[in-house]
FIDORO-414914 format. One line per 2 residues: number of its first residue (from 0); for each residue x, y, z of C-alpha. Coordinates in Angstrom, 3 decimals, decimal comma, m for minus. Layout:
BEGIN
NUM	X:Y:Z; ...
This chain:
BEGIN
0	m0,346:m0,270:m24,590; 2,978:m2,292:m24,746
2	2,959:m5,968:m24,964; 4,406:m8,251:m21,824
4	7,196:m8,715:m24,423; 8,167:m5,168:m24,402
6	7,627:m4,273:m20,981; 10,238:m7,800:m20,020
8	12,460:m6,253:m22,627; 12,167:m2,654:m21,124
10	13,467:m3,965:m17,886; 16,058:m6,084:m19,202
12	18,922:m5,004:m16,742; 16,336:m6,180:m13,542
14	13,938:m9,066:m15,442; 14,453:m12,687:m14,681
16	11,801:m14,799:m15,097; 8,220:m14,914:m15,453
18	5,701:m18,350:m14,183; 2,793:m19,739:m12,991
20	3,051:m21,983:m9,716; m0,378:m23,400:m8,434
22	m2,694:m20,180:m8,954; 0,062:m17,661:m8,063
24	1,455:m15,491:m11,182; 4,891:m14,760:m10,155
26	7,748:m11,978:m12,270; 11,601:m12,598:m10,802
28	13,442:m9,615:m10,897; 17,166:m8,638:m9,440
30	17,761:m4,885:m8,317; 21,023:m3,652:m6,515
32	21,382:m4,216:m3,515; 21,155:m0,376:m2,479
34	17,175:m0,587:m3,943; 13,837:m0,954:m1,742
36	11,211:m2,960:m3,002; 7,382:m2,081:m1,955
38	4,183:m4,392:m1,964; 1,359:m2,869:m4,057
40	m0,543:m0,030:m2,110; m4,050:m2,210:m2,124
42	m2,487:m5,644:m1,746; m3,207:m7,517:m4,320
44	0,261:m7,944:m5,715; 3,199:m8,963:m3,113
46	6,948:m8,897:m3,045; 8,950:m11,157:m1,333
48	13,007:m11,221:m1,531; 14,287:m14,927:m2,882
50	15,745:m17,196:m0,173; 18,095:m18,439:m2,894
52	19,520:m15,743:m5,128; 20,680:m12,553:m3,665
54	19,468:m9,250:m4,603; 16,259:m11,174:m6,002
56	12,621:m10,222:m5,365; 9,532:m12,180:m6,542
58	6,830:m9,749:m7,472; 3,610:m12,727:m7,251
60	m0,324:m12,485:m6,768; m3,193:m14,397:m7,019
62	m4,336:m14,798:m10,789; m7,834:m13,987:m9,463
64	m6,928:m10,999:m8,053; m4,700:m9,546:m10,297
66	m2,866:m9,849:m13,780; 0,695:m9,794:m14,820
68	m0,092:m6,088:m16,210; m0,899:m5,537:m12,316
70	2,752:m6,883:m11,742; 5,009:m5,126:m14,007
72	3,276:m1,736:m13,119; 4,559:m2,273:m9,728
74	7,774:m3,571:m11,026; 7,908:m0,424:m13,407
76	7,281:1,730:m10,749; 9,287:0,238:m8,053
78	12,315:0,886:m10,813; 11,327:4,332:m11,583
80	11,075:5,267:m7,529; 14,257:3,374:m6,962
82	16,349:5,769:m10,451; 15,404:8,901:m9,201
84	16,360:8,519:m5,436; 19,995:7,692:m7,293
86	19,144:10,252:m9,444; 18,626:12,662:m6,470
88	21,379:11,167:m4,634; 24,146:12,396:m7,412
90	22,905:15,763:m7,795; 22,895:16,411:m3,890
92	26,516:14,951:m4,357; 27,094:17,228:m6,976
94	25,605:20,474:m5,406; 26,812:19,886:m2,057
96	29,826:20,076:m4,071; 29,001:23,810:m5,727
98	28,364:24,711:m2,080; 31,560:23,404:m0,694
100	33,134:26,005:m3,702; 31,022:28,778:m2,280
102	31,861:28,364:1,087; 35,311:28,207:0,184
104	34,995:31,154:m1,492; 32,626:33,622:0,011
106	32,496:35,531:3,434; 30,185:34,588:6,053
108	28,087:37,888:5,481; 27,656:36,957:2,237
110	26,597:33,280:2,625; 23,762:34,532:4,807
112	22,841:35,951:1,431; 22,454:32,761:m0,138
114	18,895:31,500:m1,448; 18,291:28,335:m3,280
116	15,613:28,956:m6,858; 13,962:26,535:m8,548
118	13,331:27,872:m12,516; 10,431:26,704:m13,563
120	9,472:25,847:m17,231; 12,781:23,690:m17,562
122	11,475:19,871:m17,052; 14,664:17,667:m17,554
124	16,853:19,000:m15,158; 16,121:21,235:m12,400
126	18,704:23,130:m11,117; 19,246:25,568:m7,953
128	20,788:29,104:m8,810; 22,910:30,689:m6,275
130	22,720:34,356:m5,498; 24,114:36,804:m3,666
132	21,308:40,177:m2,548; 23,105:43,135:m1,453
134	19,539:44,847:m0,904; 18,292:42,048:1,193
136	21,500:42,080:3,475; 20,624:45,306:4,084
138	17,841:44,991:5,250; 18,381:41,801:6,938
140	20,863:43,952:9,238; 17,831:46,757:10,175
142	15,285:44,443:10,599; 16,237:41,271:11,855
144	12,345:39,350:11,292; 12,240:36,287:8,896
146	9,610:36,482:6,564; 7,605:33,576:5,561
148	6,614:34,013:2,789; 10,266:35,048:0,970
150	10,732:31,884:m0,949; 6,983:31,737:m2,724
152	7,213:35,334:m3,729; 10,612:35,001:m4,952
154	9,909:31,905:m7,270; 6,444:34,112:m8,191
156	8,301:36,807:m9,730; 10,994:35,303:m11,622
């Protein structure tokens, strides 16, 4: 397990301060000002945004109730959650991008052709492929039913 040290040096970019006020352990941290902060989910440990610096939250609890390894876990995971909605955010940038291409591109007939594919067994970046089905257009034009169940059997067989 890391050491308080490391963990305050892990978040250097957000970390402020760290201190003891009455019986309250409190952790000062500063996140943009596009972030959300969230409470723990059982209570214990609170945020509260600071009345005199902007963009800065004070992660605090009650020392009987919780430690300051209960206080950078939520810290930790409040910057994790907060990463990979930007995260998100730039790839739906970027592939609303690829699609703007497509559509530039491609008839209407085949856009309706389109189907989004997750691969699986690559971790560190997903990414969606983009194909065109003559077969399925085909069809699509005898029998004009959705089926459900297109998507799961798709991603079963690749």
């Amino acid at each position: 397990m890391k050491t308080l040290q490391e963990r305050m040096d892990g978040m250097k970019p957000y970390f402020r301060a760290i201190e003891v006020y009455n019986d309250a352990l409190m952790v000062r941290v500063t996140f943009p000002s596009s972030w959300k902060i969230y409470p723990s989910s059982d209570g214990r440990v609170k945020v509260t945004p600071s009345e005199t610096n902007a963009n800065e939250a004070i992660y605090y609890a009650d020392c009987n109730e919780a430690s300051y390894e209960d206080i950078f876990d939520l810290i930790e995971e409040t910057i994790k959650a907060n990463q990979d909605i930007v995260s998100k955010l730039k790839l739906l940038r970027d592939k609303v991008e690829e699609l703007k291409e497509l559509f530039s591109t491609h008839s209407y007939e085949e856009l309706k052709t389109l189907t989004f594919v997750l691969e699986e067994g690559k971790k560190a970046r997903p990414k969606r492929k983009y194909t065109k089905k003559k077969k399925e257009a085909e069809n699509a034009q005898k029998e004009p039913q959705i089926e459900e169940n297109k998507i799961e059997e798709e991603t079963v067989e690749e």
